[in-house]
C-alpha positions as CSV (number, residue, x, y, z in Angstrom):
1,X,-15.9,18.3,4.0
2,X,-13.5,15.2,2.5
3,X,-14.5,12.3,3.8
4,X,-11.5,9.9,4.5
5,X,-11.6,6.3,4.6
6,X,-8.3,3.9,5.8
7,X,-7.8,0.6,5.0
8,X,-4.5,-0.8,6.6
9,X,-3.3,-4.4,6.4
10,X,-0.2,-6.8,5.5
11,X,1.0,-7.3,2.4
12,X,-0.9,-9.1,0.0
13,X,-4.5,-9.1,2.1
14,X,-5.9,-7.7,-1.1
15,X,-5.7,-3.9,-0.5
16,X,-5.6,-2.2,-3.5
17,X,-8.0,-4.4,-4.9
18,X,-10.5,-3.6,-2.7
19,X,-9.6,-0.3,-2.1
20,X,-9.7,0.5,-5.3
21,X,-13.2,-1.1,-5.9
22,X,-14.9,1.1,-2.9
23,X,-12.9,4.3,-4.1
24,X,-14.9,3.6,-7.6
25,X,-18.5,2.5,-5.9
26,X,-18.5,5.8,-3.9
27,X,-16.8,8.2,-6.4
28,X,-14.1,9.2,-4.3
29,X,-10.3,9.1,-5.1
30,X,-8.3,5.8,-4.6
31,X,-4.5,6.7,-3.5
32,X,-2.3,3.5,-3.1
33,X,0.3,4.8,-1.0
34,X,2.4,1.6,-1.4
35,X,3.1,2.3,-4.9
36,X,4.7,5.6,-3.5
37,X,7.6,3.5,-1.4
38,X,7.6,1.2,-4.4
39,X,8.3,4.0,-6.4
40,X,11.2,4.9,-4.1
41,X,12.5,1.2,-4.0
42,X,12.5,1.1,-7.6
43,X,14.7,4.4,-7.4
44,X,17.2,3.1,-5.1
45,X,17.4,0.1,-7.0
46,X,18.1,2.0,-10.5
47,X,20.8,4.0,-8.8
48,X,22.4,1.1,-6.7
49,X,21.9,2.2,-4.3
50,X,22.1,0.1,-0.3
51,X,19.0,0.0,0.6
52,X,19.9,-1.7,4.2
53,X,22.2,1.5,4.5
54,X,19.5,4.7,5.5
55,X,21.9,7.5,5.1
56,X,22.6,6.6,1.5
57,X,18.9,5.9,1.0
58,X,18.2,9.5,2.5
59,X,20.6,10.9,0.4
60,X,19.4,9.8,-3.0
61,X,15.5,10.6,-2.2
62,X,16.9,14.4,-2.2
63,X,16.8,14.0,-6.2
64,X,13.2,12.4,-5.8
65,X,9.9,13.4,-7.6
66,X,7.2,11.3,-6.9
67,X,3.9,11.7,-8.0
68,X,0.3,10.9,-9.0
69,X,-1.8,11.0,-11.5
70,X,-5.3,9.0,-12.9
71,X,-6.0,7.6,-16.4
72,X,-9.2,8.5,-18.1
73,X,-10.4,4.9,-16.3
74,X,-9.8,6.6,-12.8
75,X,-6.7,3.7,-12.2
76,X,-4.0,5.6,-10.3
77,X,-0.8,6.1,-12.5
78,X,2.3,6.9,-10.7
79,X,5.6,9.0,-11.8
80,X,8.9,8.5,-10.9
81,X,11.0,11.6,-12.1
82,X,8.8,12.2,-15.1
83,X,8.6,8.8,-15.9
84,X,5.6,6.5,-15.4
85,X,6.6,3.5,-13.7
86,X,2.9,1.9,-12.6
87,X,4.1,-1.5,-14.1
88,X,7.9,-1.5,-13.5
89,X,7.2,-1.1,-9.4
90,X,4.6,-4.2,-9.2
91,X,7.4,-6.6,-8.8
92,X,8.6,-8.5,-5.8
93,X,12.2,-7.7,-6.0
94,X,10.5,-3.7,-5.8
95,X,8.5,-4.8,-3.3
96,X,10.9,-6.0,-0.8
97,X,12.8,-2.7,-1.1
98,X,9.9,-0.8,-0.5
99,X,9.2,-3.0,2.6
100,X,12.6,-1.8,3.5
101,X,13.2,2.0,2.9
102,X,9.9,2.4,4.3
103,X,11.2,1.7,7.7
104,X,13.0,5.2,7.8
105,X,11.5,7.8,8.9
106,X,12.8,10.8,6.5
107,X,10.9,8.6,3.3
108,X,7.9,8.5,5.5
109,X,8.2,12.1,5.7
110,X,8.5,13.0,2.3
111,X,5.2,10.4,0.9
112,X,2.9,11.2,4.4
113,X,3.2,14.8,3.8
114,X,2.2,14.1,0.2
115,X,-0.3,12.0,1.1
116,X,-2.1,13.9,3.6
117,X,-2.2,17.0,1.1
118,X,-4.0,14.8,-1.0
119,X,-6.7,13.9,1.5
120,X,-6.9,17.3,2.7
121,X,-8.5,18.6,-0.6
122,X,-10.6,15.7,-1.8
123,X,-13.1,12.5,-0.5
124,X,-10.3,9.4,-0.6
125,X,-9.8,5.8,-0.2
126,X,-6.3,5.2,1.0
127,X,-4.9,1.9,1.9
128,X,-1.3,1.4,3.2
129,X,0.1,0.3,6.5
130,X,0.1,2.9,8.4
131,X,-3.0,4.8,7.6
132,X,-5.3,5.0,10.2
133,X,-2.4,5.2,12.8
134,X,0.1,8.0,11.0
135,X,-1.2,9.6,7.6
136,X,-5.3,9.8,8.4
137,X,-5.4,8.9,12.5
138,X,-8.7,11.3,12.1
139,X,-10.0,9.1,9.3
140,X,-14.2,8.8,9.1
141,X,-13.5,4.9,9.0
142,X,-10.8,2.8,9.2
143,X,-10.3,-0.7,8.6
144,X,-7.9,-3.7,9.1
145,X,-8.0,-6.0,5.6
146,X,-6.2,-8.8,6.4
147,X,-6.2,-12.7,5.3
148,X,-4.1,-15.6,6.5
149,X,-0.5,-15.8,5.3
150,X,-1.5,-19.3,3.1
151,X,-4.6,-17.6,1.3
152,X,-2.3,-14.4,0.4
153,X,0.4,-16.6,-1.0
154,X,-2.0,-18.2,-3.3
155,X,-3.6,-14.8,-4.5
156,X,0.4,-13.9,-5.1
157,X,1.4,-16.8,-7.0
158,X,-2.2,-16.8,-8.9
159,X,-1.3,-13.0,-10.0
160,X,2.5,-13.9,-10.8
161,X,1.7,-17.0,-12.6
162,X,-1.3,-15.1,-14.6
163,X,1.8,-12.1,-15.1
164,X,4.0,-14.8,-16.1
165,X,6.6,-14.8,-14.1
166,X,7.5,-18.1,-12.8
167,X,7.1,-18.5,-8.6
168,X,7.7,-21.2,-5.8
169,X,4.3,-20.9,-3.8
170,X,6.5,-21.9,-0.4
171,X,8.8,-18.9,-1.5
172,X,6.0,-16.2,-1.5
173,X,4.8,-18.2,2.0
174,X,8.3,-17.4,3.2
175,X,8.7,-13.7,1.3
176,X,5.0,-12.5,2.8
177,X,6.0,-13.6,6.7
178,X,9.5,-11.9,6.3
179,X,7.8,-9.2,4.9
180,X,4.7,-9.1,7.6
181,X,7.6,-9.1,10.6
182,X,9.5,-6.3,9.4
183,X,6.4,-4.3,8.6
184,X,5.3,-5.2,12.3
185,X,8.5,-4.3,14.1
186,X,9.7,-1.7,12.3
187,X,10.9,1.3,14.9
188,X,9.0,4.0,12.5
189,X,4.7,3.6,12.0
190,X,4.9,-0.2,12.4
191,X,1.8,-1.8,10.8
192,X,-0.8,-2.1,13.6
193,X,-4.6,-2.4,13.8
194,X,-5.7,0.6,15.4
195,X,-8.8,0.4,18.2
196,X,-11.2,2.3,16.2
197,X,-10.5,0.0,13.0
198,X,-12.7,-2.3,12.4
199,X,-11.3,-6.0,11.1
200,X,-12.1,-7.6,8.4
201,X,-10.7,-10.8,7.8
202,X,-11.1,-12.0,3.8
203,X,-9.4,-15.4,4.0
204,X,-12.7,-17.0,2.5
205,X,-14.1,-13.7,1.2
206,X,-14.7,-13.3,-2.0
207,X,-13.5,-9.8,-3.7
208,X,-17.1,-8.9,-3.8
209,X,-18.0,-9.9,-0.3
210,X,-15.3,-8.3,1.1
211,X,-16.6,-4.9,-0.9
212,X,-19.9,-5.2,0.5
213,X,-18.7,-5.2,4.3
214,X,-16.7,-2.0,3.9
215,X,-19.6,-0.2,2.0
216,X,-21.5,-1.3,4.7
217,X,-19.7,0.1,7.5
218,X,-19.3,3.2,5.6
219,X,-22.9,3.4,4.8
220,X,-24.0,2.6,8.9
221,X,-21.6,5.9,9.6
């Protein structure tokens, strides 16, 4: 049988990373579903399309093809219509679309039902918002990554600074609360810790710390 393991959290808490790591240290499959919504941010915002106005949103995903794929390195590689699009989807201005087609609940329907097909046939690592609530709620363990909304604005500026891109460190502050409330209140699989989740906060975690507790609650299950 698969075995399935959640990790849920806010933005910038470090998912990926870690998820990523743990996926690699047990040989199991990393899927990052938030590259799937940035995939369909990315779309809207090629087309021009509204992406505060659902039914036009809805509409456009109809010509969607979204999928996965992994490099000879195991690092998940992700294809928007044929094209791959890993890098162009890692920006902010993608990011907060994502945040914000991913509140309706036809998008959810298309990448869950992806997602869950994925898990079904293979062990996986999945991290996301909505994980251990919506796409795995039978998952074999499921945690909460989160960190406070300072440290996360330093890991973003650190990673845009080291991309590059010039940032305003208050701005990502501001960008990453925005961002936590509409993930939080959002009418459709709002981000939650569920009761069987176990928290881990990584606010003065190092990446490897923070490793070591998951494999540990993996291993004591």
């Amino acid at each position: 049988m698969p075995y399935s393991i959640a990790i849920d959290g806010p933005a910038g808490a470090g998912k990926s990373t870690i998820a990523k790591a743990v996926a690699r240290e047990l040989g199991y499959v990393y899927i990052d579903t938030g590259a799937m919504y940035r995939a369909v941010g990315l779309y809207c915002l090629n087309n021009g399309t509204d992406i505060n106005d659902e039914s036009l949103v809805v509409a456009g995903i109809k010509d969607i093809d979204i999928s996965i794929s992994y490099d000879e390195e195991g690092a998940q590689q992700v294809f928007l219509n044929g094209e791959n699009v890993s890098s162009k989807i890692r920006t902010q201005e993608v990011g907060a679309a994502a945040s914000t087609v991913s509140q309706y609940q036809p998008v959810r329907d298309l990448l869950v039902a992806l997602q869950q097909k994925l898990a079904s046939k293979t062990s996986v690592v999945m991290d996301g918002r909505d994980i251990g609530s919506k796409v795995l709620p039978n998952a074999d363990t499921k945690i909460y990554l989160t960190a406070s909304v300072e440290e996360r604005a330093r890991r973003r500026a650190k990673e845009l600074m080291e991309k590059g891109e010039p940032c305003d460190i208050k701005e990502v502050e501001k960008e990453i609360a925005e961002r936590d409330y509409r993930d939080m209140h959002r009418e459709n699989s709002p981000l939650i810790k569920v009761e069987d989740a176990v928290l881990i906060d990584s606010s003065d975690l190092t990446i490897d710390e923070t490793i070591d507790s998951i494999l540990d609650i993996v291993i004591k299950r």
